[in-house]
C-alpha atoms as a printed R data frame, in Angstrom:
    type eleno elety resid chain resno      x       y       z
1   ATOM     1    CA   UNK     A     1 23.450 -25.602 104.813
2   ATOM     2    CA   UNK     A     2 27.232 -26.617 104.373
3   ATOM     3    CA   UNK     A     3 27.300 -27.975 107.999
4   ATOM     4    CA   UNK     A     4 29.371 -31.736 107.613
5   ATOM     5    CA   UNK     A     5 30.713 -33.803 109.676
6   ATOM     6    CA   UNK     A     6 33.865 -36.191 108.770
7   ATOM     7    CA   UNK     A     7 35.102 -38.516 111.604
8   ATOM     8    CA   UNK     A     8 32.808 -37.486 114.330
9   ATOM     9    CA   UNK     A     9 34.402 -33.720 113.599
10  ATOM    10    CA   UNK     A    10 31.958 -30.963 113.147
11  ATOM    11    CA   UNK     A    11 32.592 -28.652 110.393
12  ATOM    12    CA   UNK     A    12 30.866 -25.805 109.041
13  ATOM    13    CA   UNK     A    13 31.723 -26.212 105.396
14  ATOM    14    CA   UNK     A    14 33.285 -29.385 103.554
15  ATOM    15    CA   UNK     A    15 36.309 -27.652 102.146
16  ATOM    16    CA   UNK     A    16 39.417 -28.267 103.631
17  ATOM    17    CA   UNK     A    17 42.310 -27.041 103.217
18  ATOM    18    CA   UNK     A    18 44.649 -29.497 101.733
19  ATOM    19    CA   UNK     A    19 48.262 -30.751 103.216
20  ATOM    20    CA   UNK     A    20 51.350 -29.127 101.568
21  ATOM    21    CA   UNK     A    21 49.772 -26.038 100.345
22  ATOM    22    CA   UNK     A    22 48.480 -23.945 102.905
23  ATOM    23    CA   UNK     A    23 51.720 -24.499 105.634
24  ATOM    24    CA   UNK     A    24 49.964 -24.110 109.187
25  ATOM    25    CA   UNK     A    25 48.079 -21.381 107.845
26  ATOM    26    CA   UNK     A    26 50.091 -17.866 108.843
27  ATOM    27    CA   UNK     A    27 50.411 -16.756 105.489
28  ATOM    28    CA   UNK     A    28 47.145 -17.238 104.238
29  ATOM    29    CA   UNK     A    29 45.528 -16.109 107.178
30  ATOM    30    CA   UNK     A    30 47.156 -12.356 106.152
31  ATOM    31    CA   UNK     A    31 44.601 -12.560 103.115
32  ATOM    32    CA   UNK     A    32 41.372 -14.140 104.648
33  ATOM    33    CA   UNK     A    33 39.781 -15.034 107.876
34  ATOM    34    CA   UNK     A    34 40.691 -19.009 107.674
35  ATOM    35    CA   UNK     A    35 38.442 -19.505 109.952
36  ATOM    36    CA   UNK     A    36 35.987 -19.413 107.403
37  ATOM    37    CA   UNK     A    37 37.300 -22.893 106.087
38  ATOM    38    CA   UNK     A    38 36.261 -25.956 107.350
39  ATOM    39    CA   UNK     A    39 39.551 -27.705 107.896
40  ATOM    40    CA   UNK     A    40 42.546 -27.524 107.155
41  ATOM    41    CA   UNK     A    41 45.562 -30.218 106.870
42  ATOM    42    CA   UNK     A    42 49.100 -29.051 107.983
43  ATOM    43    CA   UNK     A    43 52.190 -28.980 105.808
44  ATOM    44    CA   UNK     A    44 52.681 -32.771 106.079
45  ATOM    45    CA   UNK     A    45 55.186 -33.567 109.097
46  ATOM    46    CA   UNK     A    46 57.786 -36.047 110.085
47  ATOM    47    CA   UNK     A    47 58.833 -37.022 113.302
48  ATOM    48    CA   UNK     A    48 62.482 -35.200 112.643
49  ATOM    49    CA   UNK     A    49 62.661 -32.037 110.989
50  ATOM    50    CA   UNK     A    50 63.267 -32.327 107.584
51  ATOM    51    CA   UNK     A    51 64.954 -29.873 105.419
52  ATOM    52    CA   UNK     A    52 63.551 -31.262 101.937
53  ATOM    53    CA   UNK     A    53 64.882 -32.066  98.573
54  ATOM    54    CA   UNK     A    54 68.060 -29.727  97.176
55  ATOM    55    CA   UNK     A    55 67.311 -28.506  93.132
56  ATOM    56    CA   UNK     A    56 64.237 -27.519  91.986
57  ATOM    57    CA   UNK     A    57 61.520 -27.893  93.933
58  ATOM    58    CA   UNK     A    58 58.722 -26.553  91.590
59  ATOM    59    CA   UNK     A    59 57.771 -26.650  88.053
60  ATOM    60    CA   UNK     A    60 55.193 -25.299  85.877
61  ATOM    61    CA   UNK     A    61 53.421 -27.044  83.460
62  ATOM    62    CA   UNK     A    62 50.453 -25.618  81.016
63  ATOM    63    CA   UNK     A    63 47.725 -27.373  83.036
64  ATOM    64    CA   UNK     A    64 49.282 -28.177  86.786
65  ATOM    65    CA   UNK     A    65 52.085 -27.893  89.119
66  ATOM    66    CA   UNK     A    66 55.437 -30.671  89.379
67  ATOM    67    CA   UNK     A    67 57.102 -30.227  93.117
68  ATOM    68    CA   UNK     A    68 59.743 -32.197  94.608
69  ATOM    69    CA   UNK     A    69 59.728 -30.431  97.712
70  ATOM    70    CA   UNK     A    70 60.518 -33.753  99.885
71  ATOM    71    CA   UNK     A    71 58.314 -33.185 102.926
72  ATOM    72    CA   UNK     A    72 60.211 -30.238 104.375
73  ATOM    73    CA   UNK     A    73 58.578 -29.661 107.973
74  ATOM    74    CA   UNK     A    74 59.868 -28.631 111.356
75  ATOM    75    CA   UNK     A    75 59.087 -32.101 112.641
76  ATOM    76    CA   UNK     A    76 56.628 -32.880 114.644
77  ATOM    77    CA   UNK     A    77 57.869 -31.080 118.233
78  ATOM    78    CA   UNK     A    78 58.126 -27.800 116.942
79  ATOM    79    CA   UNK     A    79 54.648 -27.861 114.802
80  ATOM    80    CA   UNK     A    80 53.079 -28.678 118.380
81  ATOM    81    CA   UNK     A    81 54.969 -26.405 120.048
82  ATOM    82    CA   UNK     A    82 54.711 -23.305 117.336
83  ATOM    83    CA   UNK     A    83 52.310 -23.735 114.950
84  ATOM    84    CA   UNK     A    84 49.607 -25.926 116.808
85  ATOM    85    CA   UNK     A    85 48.544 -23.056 119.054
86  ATOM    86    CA   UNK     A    86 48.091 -20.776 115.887
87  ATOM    87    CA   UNK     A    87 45.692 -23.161 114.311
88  ATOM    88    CA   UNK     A    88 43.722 -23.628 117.505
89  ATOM    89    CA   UNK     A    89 43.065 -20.026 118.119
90  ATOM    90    CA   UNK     A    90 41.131 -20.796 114.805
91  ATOM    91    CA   UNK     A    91 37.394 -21.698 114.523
92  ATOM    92    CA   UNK     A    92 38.282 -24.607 112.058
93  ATOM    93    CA   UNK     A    93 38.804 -28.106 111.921
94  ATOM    94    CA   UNK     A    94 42.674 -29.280 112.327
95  ATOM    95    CA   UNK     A    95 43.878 -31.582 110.451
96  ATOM    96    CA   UNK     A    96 47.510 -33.319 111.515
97  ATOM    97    CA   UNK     A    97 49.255 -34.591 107.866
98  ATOM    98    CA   UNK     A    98 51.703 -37.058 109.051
99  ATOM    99    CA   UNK     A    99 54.326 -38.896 107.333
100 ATOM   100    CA   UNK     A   100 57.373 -40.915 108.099
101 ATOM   101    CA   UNK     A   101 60.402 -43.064 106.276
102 ATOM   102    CA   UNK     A   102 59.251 -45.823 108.769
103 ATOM   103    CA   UNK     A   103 56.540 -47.470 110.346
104 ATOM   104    CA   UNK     A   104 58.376 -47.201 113.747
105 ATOM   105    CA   UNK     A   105 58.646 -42.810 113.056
106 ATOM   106    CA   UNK     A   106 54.951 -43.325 112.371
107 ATOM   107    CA   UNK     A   107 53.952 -44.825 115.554
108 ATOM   108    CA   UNK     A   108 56.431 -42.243 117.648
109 ATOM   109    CA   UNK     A   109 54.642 -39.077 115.361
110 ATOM   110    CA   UNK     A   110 51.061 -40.513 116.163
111 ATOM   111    CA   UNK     A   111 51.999 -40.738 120.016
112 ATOM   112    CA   UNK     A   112 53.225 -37.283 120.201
113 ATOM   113    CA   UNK     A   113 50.140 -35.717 118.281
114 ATOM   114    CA   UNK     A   114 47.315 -38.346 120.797
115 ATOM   115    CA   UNK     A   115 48.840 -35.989 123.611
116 ATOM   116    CA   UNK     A   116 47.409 -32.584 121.625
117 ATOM   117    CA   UNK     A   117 44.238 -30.645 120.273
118 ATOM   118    CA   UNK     A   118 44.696 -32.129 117.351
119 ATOM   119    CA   UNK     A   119 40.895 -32.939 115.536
120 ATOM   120    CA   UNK     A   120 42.255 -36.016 113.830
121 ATOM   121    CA   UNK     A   121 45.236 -37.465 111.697
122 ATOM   122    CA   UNK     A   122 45.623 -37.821 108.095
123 ATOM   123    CA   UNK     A   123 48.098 -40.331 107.171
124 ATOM   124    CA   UNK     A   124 50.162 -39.838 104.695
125 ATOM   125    CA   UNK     A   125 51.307 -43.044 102.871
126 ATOM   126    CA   UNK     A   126 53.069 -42.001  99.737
127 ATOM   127    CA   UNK     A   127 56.146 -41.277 101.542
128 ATOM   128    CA   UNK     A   128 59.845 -43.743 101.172
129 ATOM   129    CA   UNK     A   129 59.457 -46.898 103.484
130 ATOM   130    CA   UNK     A   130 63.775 -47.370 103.221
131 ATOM   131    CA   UNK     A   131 62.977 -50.416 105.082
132 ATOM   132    CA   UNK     A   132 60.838 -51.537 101.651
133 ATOM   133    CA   UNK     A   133 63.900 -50.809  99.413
134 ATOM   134    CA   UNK     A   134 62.327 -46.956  99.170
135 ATOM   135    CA   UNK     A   135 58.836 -48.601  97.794
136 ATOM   136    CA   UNK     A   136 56.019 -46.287  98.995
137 ATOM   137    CA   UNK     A   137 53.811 -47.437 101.484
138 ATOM   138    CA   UNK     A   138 50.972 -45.927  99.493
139 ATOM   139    CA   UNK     A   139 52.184 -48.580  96.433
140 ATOM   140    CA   UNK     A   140 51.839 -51.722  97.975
141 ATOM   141    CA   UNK     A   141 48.485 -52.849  99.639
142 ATOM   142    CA   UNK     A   142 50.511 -55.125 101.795
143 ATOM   143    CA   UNK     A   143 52.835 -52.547 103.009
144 ATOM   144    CA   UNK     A   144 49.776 -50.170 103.725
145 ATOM   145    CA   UNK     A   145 48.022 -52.635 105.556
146 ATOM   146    CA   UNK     A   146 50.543 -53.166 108.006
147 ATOM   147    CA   UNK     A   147 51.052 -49.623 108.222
148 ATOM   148    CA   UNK     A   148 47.570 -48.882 108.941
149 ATOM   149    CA   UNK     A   149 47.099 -51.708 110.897
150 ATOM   150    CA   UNK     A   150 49.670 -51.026 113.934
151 ATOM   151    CA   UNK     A   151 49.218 -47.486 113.300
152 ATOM   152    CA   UNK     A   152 45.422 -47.960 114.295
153 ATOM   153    CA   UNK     A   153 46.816 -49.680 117.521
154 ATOM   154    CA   UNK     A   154 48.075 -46.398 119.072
155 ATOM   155    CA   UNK     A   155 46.656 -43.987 117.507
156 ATOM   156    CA   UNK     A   156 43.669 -42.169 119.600
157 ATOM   157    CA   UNK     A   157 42.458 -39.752 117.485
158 ATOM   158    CA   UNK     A   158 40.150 -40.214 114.242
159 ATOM   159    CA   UNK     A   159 42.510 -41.631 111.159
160 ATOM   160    CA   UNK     A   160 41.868 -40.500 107.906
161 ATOM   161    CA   UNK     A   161 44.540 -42.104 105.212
162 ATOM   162    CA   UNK     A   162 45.658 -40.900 102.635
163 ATOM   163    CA   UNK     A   163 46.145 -42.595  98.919
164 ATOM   164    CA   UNK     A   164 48.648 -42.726  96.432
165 ATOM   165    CA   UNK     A   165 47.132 -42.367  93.038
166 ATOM   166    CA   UNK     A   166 50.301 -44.601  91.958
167 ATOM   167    CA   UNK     A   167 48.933 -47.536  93.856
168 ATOM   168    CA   UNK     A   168 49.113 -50.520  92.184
169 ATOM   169    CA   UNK     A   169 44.804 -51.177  92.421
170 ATOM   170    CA   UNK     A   170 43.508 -47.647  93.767
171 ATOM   171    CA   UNK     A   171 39.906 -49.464  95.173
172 ATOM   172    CA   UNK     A   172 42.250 -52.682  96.501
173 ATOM   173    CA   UNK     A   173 44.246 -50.190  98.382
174 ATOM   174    CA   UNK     A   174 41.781 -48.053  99.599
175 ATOM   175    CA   UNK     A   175 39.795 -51.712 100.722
176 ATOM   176    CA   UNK     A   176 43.068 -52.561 102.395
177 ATOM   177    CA   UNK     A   177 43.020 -49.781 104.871
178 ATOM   178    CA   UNK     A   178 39.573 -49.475 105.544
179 ATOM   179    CA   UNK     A   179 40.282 -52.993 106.644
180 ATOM   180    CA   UNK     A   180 43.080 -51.924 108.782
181 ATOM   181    CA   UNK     A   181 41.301 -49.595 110.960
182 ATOM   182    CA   UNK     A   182 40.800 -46.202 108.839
183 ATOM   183    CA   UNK     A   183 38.459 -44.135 109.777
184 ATOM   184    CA   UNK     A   184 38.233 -42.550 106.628
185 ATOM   185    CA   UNK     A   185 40.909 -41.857 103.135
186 ATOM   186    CA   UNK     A   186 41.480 -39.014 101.484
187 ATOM   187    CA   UNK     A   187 42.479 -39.244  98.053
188 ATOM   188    CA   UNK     A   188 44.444 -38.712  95.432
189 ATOM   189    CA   UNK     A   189 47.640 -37.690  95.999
190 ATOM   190    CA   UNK     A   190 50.009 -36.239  93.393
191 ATOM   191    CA   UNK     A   191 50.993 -38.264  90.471
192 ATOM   192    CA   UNK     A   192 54.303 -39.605  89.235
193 ATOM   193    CA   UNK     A   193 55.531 -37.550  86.946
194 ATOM   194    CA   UNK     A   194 58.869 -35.449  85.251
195 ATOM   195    CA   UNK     A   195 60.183 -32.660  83.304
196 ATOM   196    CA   UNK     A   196 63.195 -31.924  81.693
197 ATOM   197    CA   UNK     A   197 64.953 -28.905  80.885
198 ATOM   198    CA   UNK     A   198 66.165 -29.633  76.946
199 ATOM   199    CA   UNK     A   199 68.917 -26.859  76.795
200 ATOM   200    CA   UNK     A   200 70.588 -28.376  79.753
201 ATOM   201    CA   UNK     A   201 69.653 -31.717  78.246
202 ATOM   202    CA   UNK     A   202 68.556 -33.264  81.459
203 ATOM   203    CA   UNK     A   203 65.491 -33.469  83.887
204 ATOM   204    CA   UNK     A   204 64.629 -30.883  85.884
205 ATOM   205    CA   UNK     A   205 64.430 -32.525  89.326
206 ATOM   206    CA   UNK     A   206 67.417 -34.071  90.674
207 ATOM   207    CA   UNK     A   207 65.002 -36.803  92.001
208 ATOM   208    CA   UNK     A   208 64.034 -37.270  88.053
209 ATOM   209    CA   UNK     A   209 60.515 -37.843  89.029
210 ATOM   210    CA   UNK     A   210 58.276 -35.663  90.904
211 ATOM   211    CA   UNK     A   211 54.117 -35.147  91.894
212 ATOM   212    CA   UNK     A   212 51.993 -33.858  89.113
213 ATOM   213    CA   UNK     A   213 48.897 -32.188  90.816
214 ATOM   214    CA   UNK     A   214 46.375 -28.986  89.421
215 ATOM   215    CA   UNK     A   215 43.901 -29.097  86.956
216 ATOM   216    CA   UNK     A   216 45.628 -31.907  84.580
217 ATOM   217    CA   UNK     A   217 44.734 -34.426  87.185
218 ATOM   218    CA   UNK     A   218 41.140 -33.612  88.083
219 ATOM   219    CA   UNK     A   219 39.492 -36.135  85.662
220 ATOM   220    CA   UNK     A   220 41.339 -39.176  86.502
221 ATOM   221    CA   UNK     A   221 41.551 -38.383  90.477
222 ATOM   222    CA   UNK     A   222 37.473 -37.922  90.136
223 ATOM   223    CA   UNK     A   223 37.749 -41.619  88.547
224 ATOM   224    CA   UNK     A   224 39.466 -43.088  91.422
225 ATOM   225    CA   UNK     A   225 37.300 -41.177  94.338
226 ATOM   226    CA   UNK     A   226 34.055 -42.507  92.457
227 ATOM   227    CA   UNK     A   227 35.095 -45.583  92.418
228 ATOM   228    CA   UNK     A   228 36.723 -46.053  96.228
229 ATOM   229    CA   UNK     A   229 33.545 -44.238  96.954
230 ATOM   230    CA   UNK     A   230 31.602 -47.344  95.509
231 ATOM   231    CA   UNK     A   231 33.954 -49.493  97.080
232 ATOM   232    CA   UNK     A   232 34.317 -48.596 100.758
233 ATOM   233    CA   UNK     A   233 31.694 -47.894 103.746
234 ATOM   234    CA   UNK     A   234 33.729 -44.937 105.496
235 ATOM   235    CA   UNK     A   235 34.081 -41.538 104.595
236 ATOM   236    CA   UNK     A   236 36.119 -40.076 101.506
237 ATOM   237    CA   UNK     A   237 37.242 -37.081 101.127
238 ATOM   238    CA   UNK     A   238 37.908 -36.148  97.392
239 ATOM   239    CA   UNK     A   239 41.039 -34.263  96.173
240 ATOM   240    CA   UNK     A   240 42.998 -33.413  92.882
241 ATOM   241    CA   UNK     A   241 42.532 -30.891  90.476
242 ATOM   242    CA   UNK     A   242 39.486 -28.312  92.336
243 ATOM   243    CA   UNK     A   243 39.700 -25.272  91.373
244 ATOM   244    CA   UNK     A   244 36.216 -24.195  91.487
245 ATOM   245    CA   UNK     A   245 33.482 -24.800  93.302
246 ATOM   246    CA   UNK     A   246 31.470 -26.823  90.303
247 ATOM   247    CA   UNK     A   247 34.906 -29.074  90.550
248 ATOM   248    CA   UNK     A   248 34.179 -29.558  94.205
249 ATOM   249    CA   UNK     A   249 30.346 -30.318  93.513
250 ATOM   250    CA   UNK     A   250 31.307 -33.077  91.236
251 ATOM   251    CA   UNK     A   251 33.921 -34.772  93.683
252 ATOM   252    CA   UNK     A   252 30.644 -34.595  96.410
253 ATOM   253    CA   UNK     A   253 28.282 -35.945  93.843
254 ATOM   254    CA   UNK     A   254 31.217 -38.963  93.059
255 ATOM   255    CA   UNK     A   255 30.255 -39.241  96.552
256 ATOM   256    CA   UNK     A   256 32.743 -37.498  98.589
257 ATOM   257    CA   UNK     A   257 31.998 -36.175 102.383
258 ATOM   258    CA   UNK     A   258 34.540 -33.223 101.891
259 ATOM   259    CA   UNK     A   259 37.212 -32.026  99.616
260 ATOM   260    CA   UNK     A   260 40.518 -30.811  99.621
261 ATOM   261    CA   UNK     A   261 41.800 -27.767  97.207
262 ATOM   262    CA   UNK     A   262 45.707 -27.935  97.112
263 ATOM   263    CA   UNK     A   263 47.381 -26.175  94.083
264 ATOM   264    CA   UNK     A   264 44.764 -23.569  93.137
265 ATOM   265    CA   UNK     A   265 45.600 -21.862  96.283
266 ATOM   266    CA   UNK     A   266 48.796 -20.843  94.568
267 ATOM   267    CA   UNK     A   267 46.924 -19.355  91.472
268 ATOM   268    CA   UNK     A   268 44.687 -17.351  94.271
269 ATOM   269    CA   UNK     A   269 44.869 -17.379  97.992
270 ATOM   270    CA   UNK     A   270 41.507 -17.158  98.764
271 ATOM   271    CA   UNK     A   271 40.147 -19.670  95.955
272 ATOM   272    CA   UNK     A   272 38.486 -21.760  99.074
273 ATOM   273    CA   UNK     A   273 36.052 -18.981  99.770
274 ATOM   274    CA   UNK     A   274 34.955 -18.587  96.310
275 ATOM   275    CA   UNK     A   275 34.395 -22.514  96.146
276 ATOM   276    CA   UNK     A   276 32.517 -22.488 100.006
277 ATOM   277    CA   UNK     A   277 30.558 -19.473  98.853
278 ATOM   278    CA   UNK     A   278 29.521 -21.036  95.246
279 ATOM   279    CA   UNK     A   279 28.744 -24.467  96.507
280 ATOM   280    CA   UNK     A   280 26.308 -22.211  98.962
281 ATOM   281    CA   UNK     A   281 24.344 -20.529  96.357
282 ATOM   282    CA   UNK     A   282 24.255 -23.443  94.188
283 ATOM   283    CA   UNK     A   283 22.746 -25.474  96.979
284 ATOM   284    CA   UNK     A   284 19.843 -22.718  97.134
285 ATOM   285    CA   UNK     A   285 19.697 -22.649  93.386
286 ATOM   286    CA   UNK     A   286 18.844 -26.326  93.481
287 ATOM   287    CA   UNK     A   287 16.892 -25.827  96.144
288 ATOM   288    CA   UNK     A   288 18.215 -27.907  98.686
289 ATOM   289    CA   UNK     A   289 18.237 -27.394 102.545
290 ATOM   290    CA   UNK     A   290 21.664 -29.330 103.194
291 ATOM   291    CA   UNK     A   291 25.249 -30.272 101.236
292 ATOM   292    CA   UNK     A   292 24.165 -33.799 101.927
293 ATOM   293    CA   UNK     A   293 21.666 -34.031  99.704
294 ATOM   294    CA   UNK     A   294 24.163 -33.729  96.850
295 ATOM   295    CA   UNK     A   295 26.612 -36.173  98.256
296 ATOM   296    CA   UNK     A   296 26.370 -39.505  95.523
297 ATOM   297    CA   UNK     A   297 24.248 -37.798  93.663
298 ATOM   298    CA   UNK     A   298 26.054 -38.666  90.614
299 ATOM   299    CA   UNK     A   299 26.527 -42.749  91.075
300 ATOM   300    CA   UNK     A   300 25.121 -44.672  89.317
């Protein structure tokens, strides 16, 4: 009933598990069988190990979650090497979140992961270009393109991109790379935002600004994915905010193929079963035989 498939990958449910807040898996796997999921994105990864932003990393706010984490990863070597095997011995779609500083560490990461297991690669956009004065790739459409574009040239496994909710035009953007060669986007990312700590007078991040994600976000990411969803031929998969599997319904009616639940999996570790397991009895409630009958439901 929840079968889907997403880039030519079969998977059993459409709930993945997004980049950045499940690791490679290990420490949720000591609460549930993960191979009940049906994906799930690795902690996004560089080509060089990274050993993130110094401060404070995380911040609490009433409705959602501020992190400056700054892409802390192993690198790509050692996630093939020690983590990659982990994730295989799972009966779940894997999902390779890479990002980079440049295009050139893109096109080395992508090489390495052609030579693995790896089911497909989400790329991850919204990371510092330095050779772009530190504007994101995800900001710019003609920045992505190029990205995408030469990207697409090497890469040999299905390419899912991921979107910047900061993007200058969110449907130009996603347009843009579907142009370039994506297979599919994934969207949104976190957005820009800040705190600051008023008895030290100053913000809380030594970055100043962070990525806003959790419930605060769900209404305007939902926005964007309808309309991309409206905009675009390939497959989206909708993120931001899900926290329940009615949330996940509605990204799927917007006209999702999957989604991705990121920050609840802090509030609960298992929050992905309850949303795989709702979605299944409300597709029998409605009386449906498959999740794809629900898919752009909503659009209008």
């Amino acid at each position: 009933m929840l079968k889907t498939v997403l880039n030519g990958v079969a998977m059993k449910n459409p709930v993945i598990a997004a980049s950045g807040t499940f690791g490679f898996g290990r420490e949720y796997d000591q609460y549930f069988d993960i191979s009940r999921l049906g994906g799930i994105s690795s902690k996004g990864l560089t080509l060089e190990e990274r050993f993130g932003n110094e401060g404070e990393r995380v911040h609490e706010t009433p409705s959602g979650l501020i992190n400056s984490i700054g892409l802390q990863n192993p690198g790509v070597d050692a996630f093939i090497r020690d983590d990659l095997p982990f994730l295989r011995s799972k009966d779940t779609a894997v999902i390779a979140n890479l990002g980079g500083s440049t295009i050139e560490s893109y096109l080395e990461g992508v090489e390495k992961l052609n030579q693995t297991d790896v089911d497909m690669i989400e790329l991850n956009i919204s990371c510092p270009n330095v050779r772009h004065g530190g504007m994101a790739l995800g900001i710019r459409c003609d920045i992505a393109y190029e990205a995408v574009k030469k990207v697409r040239e090497v890469c040999k496994k299905p390419l899912m991109v991921k979107l910047s909710p900061n993007a200058q035009d969110i449907v130009e953007m996603a347009r843009c790379c579907e142009e370039a060669g994506a297979d599919s986007l994934s969207l949104v990312n976190t957005f820009q935002a800040m705190a600051i700590d008023i008895y030290k007078r100053k913000p809380v991040f030594q970055n100043v600004f962070a990525g806003l994600s959790g419930p605060a976000i769900l209404p305007i990411a939902l926005r964007m994915v309808y309309q991309v969803c409206g905009a675009v031929k390939i497959p989206v998969v909708g993120m931001g905010g899900i926290s329940s599997w009615q949330d996940a319904a509605a990204f799927l009616m917007a006209g999702a193929t999957a989604v991705q639940v990121g920050t609840a999996n802090f509030l609960k570790p298992s929050i992905c079963l309850d949303i795989i397991d709702g979605l299944e009895q409300f597709l029998k409630d409605q009386g449906c035989r498959s999740v794809s009958e629900i898919i752009g439901a909503a659009r209008v």
